[in-house]
Backbone as CSV, one residue per row, in Angstrom:
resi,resn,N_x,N_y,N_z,CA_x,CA_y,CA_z,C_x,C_y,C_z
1,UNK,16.581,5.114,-13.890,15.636,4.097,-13.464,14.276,4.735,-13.201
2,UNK,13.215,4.372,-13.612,11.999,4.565,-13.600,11.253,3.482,-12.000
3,UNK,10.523,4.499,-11.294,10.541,3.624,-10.383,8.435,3.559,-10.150
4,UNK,8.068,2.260,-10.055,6.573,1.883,-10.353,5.989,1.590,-9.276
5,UNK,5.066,1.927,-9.045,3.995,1.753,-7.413,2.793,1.515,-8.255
6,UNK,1.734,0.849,-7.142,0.215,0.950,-7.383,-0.466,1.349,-6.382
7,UNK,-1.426,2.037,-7.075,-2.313,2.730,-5.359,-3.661,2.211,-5.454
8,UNK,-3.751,1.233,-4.528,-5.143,1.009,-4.146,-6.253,1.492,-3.541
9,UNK,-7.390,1.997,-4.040,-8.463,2.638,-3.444,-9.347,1.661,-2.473
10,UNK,-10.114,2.312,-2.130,-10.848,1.171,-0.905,-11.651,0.842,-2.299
11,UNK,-12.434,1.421,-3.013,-13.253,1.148,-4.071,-12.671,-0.028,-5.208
12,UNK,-11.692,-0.890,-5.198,-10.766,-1.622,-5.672,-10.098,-0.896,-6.892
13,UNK,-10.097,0.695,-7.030,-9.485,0.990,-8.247,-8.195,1.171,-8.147
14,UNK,-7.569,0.621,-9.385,-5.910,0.607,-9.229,-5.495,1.729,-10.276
15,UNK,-4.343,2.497,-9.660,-3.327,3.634,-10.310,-2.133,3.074,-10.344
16,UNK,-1.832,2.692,-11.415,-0.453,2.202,-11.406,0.064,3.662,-12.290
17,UNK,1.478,4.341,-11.046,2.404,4.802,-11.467,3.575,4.792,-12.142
18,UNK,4.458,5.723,-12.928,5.543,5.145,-12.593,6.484,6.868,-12.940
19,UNK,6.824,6.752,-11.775,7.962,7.689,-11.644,8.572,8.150,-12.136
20,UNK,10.255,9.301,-12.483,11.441,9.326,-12.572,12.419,9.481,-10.978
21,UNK,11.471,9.884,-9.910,11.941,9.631,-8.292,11.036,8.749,-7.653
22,UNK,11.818,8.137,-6.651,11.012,7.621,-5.137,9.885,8.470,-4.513
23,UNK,8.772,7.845,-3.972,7.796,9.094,-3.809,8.760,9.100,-2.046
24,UNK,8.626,10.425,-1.789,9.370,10.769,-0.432,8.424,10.397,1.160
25,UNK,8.934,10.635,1.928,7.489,10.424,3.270,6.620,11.086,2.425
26,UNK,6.927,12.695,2.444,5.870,13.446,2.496,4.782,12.897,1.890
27,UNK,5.185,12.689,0.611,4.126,12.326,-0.743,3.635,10.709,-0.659
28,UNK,4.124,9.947,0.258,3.388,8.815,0.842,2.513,9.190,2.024
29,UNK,2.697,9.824,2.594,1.661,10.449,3.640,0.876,10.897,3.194
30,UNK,0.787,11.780,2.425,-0.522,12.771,1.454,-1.169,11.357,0.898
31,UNK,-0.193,10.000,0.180,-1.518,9.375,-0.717,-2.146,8.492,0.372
32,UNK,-1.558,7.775,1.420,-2.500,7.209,2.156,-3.227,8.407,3.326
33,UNK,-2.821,9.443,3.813,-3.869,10.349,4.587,-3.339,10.217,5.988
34,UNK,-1.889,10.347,6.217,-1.818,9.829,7.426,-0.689,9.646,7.902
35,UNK,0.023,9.062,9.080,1.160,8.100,8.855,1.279,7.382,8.254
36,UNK,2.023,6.883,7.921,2.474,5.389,7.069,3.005,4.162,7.899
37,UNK,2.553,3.301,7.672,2.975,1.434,8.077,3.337,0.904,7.048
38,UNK,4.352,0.539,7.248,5.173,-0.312,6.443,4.488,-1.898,6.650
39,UNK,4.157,-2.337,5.341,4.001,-4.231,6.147,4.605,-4.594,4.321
40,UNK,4.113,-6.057,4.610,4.696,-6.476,3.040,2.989,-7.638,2.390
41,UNK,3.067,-7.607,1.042,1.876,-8.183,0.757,2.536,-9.316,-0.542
42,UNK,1.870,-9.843,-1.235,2.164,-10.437,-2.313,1.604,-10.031,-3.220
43,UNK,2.196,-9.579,-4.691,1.759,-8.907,-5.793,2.918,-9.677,-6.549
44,UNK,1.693,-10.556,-7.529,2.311,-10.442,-9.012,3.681,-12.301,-8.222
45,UNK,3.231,-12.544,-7.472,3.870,-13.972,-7.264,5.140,-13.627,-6.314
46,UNK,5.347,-12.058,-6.144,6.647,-11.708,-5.197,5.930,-11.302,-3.864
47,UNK,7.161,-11.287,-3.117,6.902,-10.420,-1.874,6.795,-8.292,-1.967
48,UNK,5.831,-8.222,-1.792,6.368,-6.793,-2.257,5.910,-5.399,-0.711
49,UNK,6.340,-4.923,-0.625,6.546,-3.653,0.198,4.755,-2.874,0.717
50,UNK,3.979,-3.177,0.654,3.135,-2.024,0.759,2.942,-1.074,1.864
51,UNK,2.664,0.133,1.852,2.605,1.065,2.923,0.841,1.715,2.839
52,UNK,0.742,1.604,4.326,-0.988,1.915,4.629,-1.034,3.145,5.669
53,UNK,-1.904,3.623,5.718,-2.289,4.360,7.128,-1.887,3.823,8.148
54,UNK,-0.978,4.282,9.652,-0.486,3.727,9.978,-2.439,3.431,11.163
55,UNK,-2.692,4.882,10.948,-3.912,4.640,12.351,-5.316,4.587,11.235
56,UNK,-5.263,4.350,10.395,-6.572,4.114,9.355,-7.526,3.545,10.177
57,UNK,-7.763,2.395,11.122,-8.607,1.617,11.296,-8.540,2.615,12.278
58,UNK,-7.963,3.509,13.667,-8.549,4.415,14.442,-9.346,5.566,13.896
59,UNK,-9.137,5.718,13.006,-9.411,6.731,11.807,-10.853,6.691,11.141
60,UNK,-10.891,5.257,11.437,-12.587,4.665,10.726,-12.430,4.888,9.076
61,UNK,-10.942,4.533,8.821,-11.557,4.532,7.011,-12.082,2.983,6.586
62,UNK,-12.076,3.180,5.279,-12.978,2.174,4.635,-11.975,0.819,4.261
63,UNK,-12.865,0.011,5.007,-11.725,-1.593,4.603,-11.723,-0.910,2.936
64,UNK,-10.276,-2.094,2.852,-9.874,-2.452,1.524,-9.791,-3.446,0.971
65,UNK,-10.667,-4.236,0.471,-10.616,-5.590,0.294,-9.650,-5.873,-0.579
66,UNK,-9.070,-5.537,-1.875,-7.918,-5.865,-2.849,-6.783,-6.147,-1.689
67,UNK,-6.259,-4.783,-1.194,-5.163,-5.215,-0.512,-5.535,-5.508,0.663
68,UNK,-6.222,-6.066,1.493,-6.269,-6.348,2.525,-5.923,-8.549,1.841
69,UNK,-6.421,-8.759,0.836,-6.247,-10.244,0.140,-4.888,-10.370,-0.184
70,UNK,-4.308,-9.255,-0.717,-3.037,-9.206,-0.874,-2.285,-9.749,-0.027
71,UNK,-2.373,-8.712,1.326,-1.553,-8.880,2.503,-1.912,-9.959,2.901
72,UNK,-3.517,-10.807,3.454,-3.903,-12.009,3.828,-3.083,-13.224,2.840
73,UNK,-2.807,-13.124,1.494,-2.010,-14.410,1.163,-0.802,-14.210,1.522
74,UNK,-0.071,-13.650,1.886,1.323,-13.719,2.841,1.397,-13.821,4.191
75,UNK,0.581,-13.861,4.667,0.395,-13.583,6.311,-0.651,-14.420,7.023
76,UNK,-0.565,-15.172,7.551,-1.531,-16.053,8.211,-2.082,-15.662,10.072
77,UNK,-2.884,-14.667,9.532,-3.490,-13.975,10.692,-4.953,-13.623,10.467
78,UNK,-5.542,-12.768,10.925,-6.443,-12.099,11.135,-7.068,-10.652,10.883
79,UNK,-6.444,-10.101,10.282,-6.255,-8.694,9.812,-7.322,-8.219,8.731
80,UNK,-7.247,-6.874,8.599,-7.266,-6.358,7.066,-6.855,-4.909,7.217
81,UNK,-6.716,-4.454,6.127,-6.155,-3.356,5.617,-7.772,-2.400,5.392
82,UNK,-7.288,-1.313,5.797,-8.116,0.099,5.427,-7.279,1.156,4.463
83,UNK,-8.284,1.648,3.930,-7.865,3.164,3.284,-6.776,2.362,2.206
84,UNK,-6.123,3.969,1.539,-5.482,4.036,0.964,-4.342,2.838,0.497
85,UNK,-4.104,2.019,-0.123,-2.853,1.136,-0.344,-1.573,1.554,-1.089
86,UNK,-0.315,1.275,-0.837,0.240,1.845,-1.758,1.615,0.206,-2.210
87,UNK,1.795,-0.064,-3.233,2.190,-1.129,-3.371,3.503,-0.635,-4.339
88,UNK,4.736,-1.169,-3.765,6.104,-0.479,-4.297,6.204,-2.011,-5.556
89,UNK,6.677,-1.672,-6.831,6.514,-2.612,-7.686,7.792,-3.157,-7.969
90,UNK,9.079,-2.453,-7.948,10.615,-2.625,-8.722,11.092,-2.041,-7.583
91,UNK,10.922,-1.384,-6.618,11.908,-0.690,-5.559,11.569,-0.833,-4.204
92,UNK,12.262,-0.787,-2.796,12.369,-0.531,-1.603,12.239,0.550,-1.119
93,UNK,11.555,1.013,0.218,11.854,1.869,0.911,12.699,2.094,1.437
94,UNK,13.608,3.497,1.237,14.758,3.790,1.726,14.601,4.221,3.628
């Protein structure tokens, strides 16, 4: 199984990956810069997984407007997303 993520830049540029492993903490920590937060967004008409900086906004990184819209059409709050995005496409976090 080939496993597919997208990484969102604050700059709206998208990296769509795709694997032969799960990226591990480690290598989710290195792409967002940080801890990781788990929340969930909508991509592509599903519910899907994304993981952010967990302290980005203490951090002072740069909103993200792509996924911060993402996460806002599933979630009826007030929020947005900073930094780094990382959006799981075919798989779960273990």
């Amino acid at each position: 199984m080939s496993y597919e993520y997208l990484i969102i830049d604050t700059d709206g540029e998208e990296t769509h990956i795709t694997a032969d492993e799960k990226p591990d903490l480690y290598k989710m920590q290195e792409m967002v810069g940080g801890n990781i937060e788990l929340v969930a967004c909508r991509y592509e008409n599903g519910r899907k997984p994304m993981i952010i900086n967990e302290e980005g906004k203490l951090d002072g990184l740069k909103l993200n407007s792509k996924a911060t819209e993402m996460y806002l059409d599933l979630h009826d709050v007030k929020d947005y997303i900073v930094g780094k995005a990382i959006i799981f496409k075919n798989f779960e976090i273990d």
